[in-house]
N, C-alpha and C positions, 0 to 999 in steps of 0.2 A: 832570196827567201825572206831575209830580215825587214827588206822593205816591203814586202807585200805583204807582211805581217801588218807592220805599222800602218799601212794605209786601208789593211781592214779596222783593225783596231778604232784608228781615227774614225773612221767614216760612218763605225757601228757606233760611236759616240756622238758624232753631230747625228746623225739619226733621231735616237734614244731622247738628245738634248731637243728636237724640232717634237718629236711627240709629247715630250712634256710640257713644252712651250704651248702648244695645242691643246692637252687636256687644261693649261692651265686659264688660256682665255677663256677655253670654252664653260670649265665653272666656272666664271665669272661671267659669263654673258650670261648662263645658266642662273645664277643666282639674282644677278639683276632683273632678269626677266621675270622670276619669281618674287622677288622685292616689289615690282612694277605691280604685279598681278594682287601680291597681297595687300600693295597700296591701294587697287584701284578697288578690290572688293571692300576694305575700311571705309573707302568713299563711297561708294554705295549705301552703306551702311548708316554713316553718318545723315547722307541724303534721307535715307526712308525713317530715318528717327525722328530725322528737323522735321518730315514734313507729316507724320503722323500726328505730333507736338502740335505743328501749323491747323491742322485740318480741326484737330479736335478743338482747339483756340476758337478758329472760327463755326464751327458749329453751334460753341455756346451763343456767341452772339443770336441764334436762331435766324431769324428774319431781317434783323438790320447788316444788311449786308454793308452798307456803306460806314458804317462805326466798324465792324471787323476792319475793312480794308485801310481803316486809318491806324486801328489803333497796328497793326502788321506795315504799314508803310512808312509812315510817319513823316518829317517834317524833306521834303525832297522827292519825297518818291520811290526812294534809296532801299527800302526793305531793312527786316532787321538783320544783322550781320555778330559772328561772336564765334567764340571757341566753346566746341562740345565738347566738356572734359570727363568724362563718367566713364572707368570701365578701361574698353580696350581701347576708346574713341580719345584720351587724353591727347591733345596737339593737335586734331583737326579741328577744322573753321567748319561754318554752315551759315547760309544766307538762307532767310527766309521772306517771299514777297507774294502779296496779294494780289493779282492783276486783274479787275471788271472787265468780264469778258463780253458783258451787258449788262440792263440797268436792273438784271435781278439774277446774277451769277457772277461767281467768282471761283477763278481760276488758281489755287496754292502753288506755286513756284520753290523747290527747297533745293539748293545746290550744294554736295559734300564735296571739302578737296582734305586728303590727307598727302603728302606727300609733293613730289609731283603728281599727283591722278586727280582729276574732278571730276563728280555724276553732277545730273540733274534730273530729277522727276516732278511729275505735274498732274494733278488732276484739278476738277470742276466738282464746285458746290453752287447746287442751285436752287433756289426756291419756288414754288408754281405757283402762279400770279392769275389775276381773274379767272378763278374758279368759284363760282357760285357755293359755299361750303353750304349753306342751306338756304332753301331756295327764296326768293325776295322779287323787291323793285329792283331793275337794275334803272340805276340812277346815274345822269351824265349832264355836265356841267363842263365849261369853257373856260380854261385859266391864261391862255394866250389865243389871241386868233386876231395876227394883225401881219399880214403877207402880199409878196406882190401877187399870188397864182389864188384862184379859188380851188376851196376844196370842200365837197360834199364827205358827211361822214354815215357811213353806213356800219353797222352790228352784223355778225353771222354767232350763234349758239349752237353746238358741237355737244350734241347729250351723249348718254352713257349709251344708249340702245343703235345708235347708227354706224353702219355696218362701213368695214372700208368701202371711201371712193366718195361715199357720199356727200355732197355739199349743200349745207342751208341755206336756205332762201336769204338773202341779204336785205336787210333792215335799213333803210333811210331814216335817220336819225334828224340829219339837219342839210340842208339844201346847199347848194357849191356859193360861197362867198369868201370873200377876204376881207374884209370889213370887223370890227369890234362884236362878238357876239357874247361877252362875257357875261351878259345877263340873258342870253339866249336858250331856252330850255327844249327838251325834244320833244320831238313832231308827234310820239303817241308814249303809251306804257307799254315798258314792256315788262313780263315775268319770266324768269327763270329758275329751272327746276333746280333740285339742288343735285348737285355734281357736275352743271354744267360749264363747259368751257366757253368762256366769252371771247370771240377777236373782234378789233374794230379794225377798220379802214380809212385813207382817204383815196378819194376818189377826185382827181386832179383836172381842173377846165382850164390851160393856160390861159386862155384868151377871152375866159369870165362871160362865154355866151350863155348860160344855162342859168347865169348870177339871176336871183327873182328881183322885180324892181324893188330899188328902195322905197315907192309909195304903197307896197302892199303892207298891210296890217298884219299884227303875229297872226290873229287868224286863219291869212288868207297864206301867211308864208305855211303854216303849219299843213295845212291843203296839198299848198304846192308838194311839198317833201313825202306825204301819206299819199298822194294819186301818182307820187311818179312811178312807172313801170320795169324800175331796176334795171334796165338796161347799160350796162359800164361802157360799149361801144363808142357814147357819144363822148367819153371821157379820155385826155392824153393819156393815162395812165394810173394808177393803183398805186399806194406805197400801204401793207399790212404792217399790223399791229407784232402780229405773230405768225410762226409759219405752223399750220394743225393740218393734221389730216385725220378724218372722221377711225376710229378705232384703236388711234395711236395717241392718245393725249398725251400720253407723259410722257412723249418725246415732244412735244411744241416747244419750240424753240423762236427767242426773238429776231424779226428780219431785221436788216440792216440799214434798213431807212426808218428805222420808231427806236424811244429808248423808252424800256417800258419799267417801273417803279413801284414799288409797293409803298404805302405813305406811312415811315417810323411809328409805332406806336398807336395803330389802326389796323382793327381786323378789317378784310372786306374795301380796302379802300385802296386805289393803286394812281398812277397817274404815266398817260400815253402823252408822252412829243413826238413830232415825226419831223425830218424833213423831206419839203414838196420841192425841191430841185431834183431831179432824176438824171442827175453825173453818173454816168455808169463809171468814170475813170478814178470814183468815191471811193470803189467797191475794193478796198486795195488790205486783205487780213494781212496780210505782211510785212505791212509798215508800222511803223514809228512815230509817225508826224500825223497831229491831230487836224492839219490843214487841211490834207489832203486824202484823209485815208476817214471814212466812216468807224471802222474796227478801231481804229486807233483814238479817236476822241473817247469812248467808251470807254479805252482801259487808260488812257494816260491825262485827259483832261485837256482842255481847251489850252493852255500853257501846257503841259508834257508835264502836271505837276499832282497829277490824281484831282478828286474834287473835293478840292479843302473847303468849300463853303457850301451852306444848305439856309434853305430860304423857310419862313415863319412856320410851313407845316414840317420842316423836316426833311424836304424833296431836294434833291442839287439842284444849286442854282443854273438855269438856262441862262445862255446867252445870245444875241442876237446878230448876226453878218449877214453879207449881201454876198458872198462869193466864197463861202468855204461853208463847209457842214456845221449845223448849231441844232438840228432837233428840237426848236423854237418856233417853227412856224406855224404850226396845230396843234394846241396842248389842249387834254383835255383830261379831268379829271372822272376815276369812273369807281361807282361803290352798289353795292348789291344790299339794298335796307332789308332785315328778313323781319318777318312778324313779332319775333321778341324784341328787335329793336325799338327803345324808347321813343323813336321820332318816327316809326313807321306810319300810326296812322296820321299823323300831321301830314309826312309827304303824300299820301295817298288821297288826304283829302284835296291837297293844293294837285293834284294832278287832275282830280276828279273836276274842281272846281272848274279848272282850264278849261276841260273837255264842254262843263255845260255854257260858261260864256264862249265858246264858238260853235255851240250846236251840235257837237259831237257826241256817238254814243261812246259809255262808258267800254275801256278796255277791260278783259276779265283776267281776274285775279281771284286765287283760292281763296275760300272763307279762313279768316284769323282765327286760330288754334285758340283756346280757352285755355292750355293749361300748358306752363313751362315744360321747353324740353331736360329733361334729369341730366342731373349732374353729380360727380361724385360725392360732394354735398347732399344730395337730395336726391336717392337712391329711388326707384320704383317702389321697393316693399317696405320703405319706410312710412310706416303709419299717419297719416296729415291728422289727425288730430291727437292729444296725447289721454294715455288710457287713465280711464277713472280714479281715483285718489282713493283707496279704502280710509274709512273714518277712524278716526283716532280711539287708540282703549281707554276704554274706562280705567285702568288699573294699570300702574304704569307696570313694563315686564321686568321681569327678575335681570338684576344684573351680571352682565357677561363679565368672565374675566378679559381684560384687556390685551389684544393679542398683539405679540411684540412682531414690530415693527421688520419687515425682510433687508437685508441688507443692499442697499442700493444695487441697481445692474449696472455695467457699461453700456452706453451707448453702444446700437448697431452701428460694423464701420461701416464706411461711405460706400456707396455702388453707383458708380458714374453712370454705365448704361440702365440702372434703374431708376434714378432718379432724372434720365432723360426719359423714359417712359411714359413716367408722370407725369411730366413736365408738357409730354404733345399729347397726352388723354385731358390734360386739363385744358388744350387751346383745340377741342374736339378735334382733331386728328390721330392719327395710327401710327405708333414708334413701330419701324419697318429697318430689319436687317437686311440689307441689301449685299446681294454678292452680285459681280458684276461680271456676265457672262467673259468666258475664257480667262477669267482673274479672278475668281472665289475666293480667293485667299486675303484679295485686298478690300473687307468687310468695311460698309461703311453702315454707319445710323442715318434713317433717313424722317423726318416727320409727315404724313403724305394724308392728303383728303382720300373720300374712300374712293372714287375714282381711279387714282393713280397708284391708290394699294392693289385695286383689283387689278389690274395692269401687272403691276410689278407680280405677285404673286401668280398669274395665269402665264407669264413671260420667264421670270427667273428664278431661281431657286431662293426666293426669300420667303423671311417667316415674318411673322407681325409675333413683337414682342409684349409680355404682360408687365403690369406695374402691382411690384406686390408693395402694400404696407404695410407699417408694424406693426 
């Protein structure tokens, strides 16, 4: 009886001891798991701070995309990197990096680690590139054109009124050559409306049958290029500027054979390189290597080292190979002259002139406005001339007592998103809050031509913000 005592005794004890044992790991995996969990949401946190900091960084930049991504990259490539110490976030790290997703978007990269835990998140800032913001000359010039393949460049114009599906008549611009055309201008005028989307093309003749001879005269070239019958069939193939589709402007996106540029510190003036090699085995967004991977030159640079250097207007420097992607073989420069520009009618007459030494009739173009479009400077209802001066009394008037002086105000504080308002009503576009379908929450400022306002406002729940001043 004494022993079967002792051996329940015993046995209720290693029991007791193996449950305790168990509750004791189990809080502890319990709490680790929880430690883990509240690391991993601190990282999170951290992430969506750095990259809210990042985004609105480069926002300012507005249009110069290529200054944001240096001034976020900097000397490597490396990104900025540091400890966020504010708050609950003391002791985590945050990497912040610009990656060019093309030659007019940029992709913010922010990665939180507290702990052991890391996030990463990422969005795209982009800017809309040949849009006629009023409507002009569109005006096109050759800044490289020296390749082994010919290539014809044709225009398509993408207005506000065409319905999905539809495709414009494509424009021959300049006839298929590879040859130096730098002082080669195009084959007619063209106008576009304002709001309209520009794409260009090339249109590829390996084998340079279509090439016009070198004995004909600009003339007779400019002939050639105006009677051809658009036909792309007799062509290897196509590389676009942009991929549009009629209805959807504000999703046009650049293809992967052009790298398309806004030129720094130029409204209305952008610059297309393409390359005319058609490697499908280019097409690689997943890589790394700027050799081999088209995506990859765009965001990391011919060296893997972003594009540290920019050429006399401002544009990254091109460079030139015979067996790897360079976006060098057809560059072309393109700008939309509108009627208040200073040089408007100078270009109009040099096109005009063109037209009568080879016998051409003129192309039409709207009669020139007479009178500046307004500006918040120079309102509609303000008065052009200033009202009458009453003449002076006779008798000077009785003197006022001297009214004491109010005591100074403070300065209004700062309002970020209102002084970005201002900021895109002064470069005539629409400060546009953007929410972005199934993510409303992650509110972005967007500056947008009214094309692409109307989109977004008929498409998302955005509002078009006002600029009050004081």
């Amino acid at each position: 009886m004494g022993k079967a005592l002792l051996v329940l005794v015993l046995g209720s004890g290693l029991v007791l001891t193996k449950q305790l044992y168990n509750t004791t790991i189990t809080e502890e995996r319990t709490s680790k798991d929880q430690r883990a969990y509240q690391e991993e949401v601190i990282a999170r946190e951290i992430a969506a701070s750095a990259f809210n900091v990042g985004m609105g960084e480069l926002r300012a930049y507005g249009d110069e995309l290529l200054a944001g991504a240096h001034a976020f990259n900097g000397p490597g490539n490396a990104g900025r990197s540091g400890t966020y110490s504010t708050g609950r976030f003391a002791g985590g790290e945050y990497t912040v990096r610009a990656d060019p997703t093309s030659g007019h978007s940029v992709r913010i990269v922010a990665t939180g680690k507290f702990g052991d835990a890391e996030y990463t998140m990422h969005d795209e800032y982009r800017v809309y590139v040949m849009i006629a913001e009023r409507g002009g000359i569109v005006d096109v010039s050759f800044l490289e054109s020296m390749a082994g393949y010919c290539s014809a460049v044709f225009l398509e114009m993408y207005t506000m009124d065409m319905e999905d599906g539809d495709v414009p008549e494509p424009i021959m611009l300049f006839a298929p050559d590879n040859r130096d055309r730098r002082t080669a201008r195009p084959a007619r005028l063209v106008w576009a409306e304002p709001g309209t989307q520009l794409n260009f093309y090339i249109a590829v003749d390996q084998n340079c049958s279509m090439r016009p001879s070198s004995r004909m005269s600009e003339c007779e070239l400019r002939e050639y290029a105006r009677e051809y019958s658009y036909g792309l069939t007799g062509f290897d193939y196509i590389h676009r500027a942009l991929d549009v589709e009629a209805g959807n402007l504000d999703q046009a996106h650049e293809d992967i054979w052009a790298f398309v540029e806004k030129r720094p510190n130029k409204r209305n003036v952008w610059r297309v390189g393409w390359e005319d090699i058609h490697n499908t085995s280019w097409d690689r967004p997943g890589s790394d290597n700027p050799v081999q991977s088209l995506q990859a030159l765009k965001m990391y640079g011919y060296d893997g080292l972003g594009w540290p250097d920019v050429d006399g207007k401002g544009y990254r420097v091109l460079r030139d190979y015979g067996n790897r992607p360079d976006f060098s073989d057809q560059v072309i420069e393109v700008g939309v002259i509108s009627p208040y520009d200073a040089n408007y009618q100078g270009k109009l007459n040099q096109y005009y002139n063109t037209q009568d030494d080879c016998g051409e009739e003129h192309d039409d173009v709207p009669d020139q406005p007479v009178t500046p479009p307004p500006t918040d400077d120079d309102p509609d209802d303000e008065p052009t001339t200033p009202p009458p001066t009453e003449p002076p009394p006779t008798e000077p008037p009785p003197t006022q007592p001297t009214p004491t002086e109010p005591p100074p105000t403070e300065p209004p504080p700062s309002d970020p998103t209102n002084d970005f308002a201002c900021q895109c009503r002064q470069n005539w576009k629409n400060p546009v809050l953007h929410r972005p379908p199934g993510n409303e929450s992650n509110e972005q400022l967007l500056c947008l031509p009214d094309p692409a306002t109307n989109t977004h406002l008929r498409k998302h729940n955005d509002i078009v913000l006002a600029c009050r001043t004081n």
